[in-house]
C-alpha positions in Angstrom: 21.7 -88.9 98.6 24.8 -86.9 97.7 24.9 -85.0 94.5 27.1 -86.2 91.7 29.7 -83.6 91.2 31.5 -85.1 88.0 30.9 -88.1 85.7 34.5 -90.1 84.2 34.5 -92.6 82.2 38.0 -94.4 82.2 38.8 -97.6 80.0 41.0 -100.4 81.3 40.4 -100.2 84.4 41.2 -104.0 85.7 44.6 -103.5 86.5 47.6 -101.4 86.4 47.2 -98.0 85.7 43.3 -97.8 85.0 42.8 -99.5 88.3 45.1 -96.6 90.6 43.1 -94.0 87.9 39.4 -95.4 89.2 41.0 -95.5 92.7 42.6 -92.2 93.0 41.6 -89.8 90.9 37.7 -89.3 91.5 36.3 -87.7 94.4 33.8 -89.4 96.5 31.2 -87.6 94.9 32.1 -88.3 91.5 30.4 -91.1 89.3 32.9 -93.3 87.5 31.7 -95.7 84.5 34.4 -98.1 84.3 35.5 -99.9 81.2 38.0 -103.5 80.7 37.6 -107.3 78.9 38.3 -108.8 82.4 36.0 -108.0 85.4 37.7 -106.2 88.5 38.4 -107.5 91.4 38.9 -104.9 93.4 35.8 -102.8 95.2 35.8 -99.8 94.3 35.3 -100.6 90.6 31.7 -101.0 91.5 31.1 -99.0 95.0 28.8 -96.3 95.5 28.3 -94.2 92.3 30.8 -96.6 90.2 29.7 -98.8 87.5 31.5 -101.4 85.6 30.9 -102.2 81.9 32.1 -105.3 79.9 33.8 -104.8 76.6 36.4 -106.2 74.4 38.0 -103.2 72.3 39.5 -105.8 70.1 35.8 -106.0 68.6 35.4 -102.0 68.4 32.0 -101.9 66.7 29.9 -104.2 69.3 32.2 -102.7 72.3 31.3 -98.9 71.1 28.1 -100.1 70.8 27.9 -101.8 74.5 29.7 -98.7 76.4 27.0 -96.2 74.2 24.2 -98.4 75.7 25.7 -98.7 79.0 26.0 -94.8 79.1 22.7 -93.5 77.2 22.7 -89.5 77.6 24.5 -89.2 80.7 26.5 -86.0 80.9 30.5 -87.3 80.8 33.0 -84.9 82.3 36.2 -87.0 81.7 37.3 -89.3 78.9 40.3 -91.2 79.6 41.4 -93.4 77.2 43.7 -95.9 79.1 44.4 -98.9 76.3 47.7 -99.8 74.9 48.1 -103.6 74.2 50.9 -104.4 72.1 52.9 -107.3 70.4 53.0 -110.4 72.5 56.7 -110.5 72.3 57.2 -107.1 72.7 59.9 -105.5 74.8 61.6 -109.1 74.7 64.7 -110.5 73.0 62.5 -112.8 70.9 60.6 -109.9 69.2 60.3 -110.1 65.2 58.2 -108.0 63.0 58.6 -110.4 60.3 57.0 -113.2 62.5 53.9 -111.4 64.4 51.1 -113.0 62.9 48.6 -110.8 60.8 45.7 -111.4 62.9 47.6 -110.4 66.3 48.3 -107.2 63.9 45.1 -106.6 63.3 43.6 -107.3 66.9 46.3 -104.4 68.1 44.6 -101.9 65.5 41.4 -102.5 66.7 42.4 -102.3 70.3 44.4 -99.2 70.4 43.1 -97.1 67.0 39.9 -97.9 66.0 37.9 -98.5 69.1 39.1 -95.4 70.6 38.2 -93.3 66.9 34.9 -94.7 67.6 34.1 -95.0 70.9 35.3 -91.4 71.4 33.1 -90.4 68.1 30.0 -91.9 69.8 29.9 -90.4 73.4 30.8 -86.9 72.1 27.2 -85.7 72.5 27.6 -86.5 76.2 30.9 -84.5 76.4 29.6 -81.7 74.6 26.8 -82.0 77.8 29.4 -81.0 80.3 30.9 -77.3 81.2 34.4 -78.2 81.1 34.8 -81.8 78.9 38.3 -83.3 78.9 39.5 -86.2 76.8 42.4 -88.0 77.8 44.3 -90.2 75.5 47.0 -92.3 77.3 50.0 -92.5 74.7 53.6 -93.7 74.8 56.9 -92.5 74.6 56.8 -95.2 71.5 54.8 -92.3 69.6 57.7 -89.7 69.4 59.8 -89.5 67.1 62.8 -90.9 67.0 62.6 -93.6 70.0 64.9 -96.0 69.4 62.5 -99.1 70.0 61.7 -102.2 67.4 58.0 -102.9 68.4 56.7 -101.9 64.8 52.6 -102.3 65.4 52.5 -100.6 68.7 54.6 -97.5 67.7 52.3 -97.2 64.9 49.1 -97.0 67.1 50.5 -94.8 69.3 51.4 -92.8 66.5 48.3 -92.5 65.2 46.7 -91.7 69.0 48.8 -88.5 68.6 47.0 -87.6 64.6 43.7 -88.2 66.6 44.7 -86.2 69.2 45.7 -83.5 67.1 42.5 -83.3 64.8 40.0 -83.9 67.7 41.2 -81.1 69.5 40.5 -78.5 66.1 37.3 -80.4 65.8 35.8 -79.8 68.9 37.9 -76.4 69.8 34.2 -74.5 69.5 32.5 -76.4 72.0 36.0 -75.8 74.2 36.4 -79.6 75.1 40.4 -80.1 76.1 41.6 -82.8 74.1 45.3 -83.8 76.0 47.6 -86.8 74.9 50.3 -87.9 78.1 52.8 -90.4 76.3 54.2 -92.2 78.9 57.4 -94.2 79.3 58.2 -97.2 81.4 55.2 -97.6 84.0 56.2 -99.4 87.4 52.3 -101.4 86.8 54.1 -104.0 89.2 53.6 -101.9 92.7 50.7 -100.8 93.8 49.7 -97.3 94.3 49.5 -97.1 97.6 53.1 -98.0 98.1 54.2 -95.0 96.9 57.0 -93.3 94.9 59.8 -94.2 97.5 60.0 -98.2 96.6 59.8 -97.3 92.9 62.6 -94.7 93.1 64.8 -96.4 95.5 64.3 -99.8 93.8 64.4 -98.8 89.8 66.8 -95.4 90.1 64.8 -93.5 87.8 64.0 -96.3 85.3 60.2 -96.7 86.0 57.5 -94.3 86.6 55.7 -94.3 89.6 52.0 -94.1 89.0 51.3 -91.5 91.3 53.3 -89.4 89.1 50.8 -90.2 86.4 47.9 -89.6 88.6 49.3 -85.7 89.2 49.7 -85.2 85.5 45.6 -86.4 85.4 44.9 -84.1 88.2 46.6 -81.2 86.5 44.7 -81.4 83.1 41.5 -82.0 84.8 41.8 -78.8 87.0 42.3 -76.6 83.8 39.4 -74.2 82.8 38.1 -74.6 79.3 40.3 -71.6 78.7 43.4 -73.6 78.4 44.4 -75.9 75.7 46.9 -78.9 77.7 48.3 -80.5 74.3 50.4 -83.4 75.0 52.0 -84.0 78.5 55.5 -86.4 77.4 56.6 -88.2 80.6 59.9 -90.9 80.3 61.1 -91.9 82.7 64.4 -90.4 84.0 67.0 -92.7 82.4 65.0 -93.1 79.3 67.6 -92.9 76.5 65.9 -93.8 73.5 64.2 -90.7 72.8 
């Protein structure tokens, strides 16, 4: 039986981005837990040393509660944090604040701030187990300043991922755990991975990111020592404008 060299755990990982993250960005020989609401449908979510847990991060006490079970004292090497829902119109013409109802508000907190407070919070005794922990918050360009977008609720999350990021990182700077925030811009989620950067960049002319590009930025903080402190990686895409 081969050894497990490193342990990830990486949340969303149905679709989009956390799919090409479980896909790509282990080794063979790596053990990923795998987190999302809706079951994958894909393989290698649950292949070899992969294992795929249930939770709805909209209910952030009984889905910390389920991932902590799920994971007991295993030793975690990677945290990525890949959860960003945001206002059902958002990014549309039909968008307005004034009209989002206060439960859809709420259900965004509890997706994108306060599961990730506690979830992270509850597994850092088995990052504190590993020799060179990482956690990985995925952010958004929406959590700069200055961005030039309306969507009120998710700008304010990702906000507040960055004041998470900030503190984590002097909270657990003694046990040298790299805490790294990569605000992202406008993902190309609509191609798959495997067909590469040349559709996206042909296709889109520097309006989407190509989630391989994404998958190098992982690669790089993860290959850092513990000597090095990777802050926030910001990645727009090439015509971005608004910040």
């Amino acid at each position: 039986m081969t050894e497990i060299k490193n342990t990830y755990l990486i949340y969303g990982v149905s679709k989009g981005l956390g799919k090409a993250i479980l896909k790509f960005l282990p080794n063979s020989n790596d053990k990923v837990f795998g987190i999302s609401r809706t079951k994958p449908v894909y393989p290698e979510a649950t292949h070899n040393n992969n294992i795929w847990i249930h939770a709805d991060l909209s209910k952030s006490q009984q889905a910390t509660a389920t991932i902590k079970e799920a994971i007991g004292i295993e030793k975690i090497d990677y945290l990525i944090y890949n959860v960003g829902v945001w206002e059902k119109t958002g990014f549309t013409s039909s968008y307005n604040f004034e009209q989002l109802d206060n439960s859809e508000i709420e259900e965004i907190i509890n997706t994108n701030i306060t599961s990730s407070i506690l979830s992270i919070k509850s597994l850092l005794p088995n990052l504190k187990l590993s020799k060179n922990g990482k956690i990985i918050i995925i952010g958004s360009t929406l959590g700069l300043s200055n961005h030039n977008k309306k969507e009120v609720v998710f700008s304010a999350t990702k906000f507040a991922v960055r004041g998470i990021i900030h503190s984590l990182r002097t909270h657990l700077r003694e046990y040298s755990i790299g805490v790294t925030a990569i605000n992202l811009g406008n993902l190309a989620t609509e191609y798959e991975y495997e067909e590469g950067v040349e559709i996206v960049t042909e296709q889109h002319k520097g309006e989407l990111i190509p989630l391989a590009d994404v998958i190098s930025a992982l690669k790089f903080i993860i290959t850092t020592t513990n000597a090095t402190c990777v802050k926030e990686i910001n990645m727009p895409s090439m015509n971005d404008i608004d910040i």
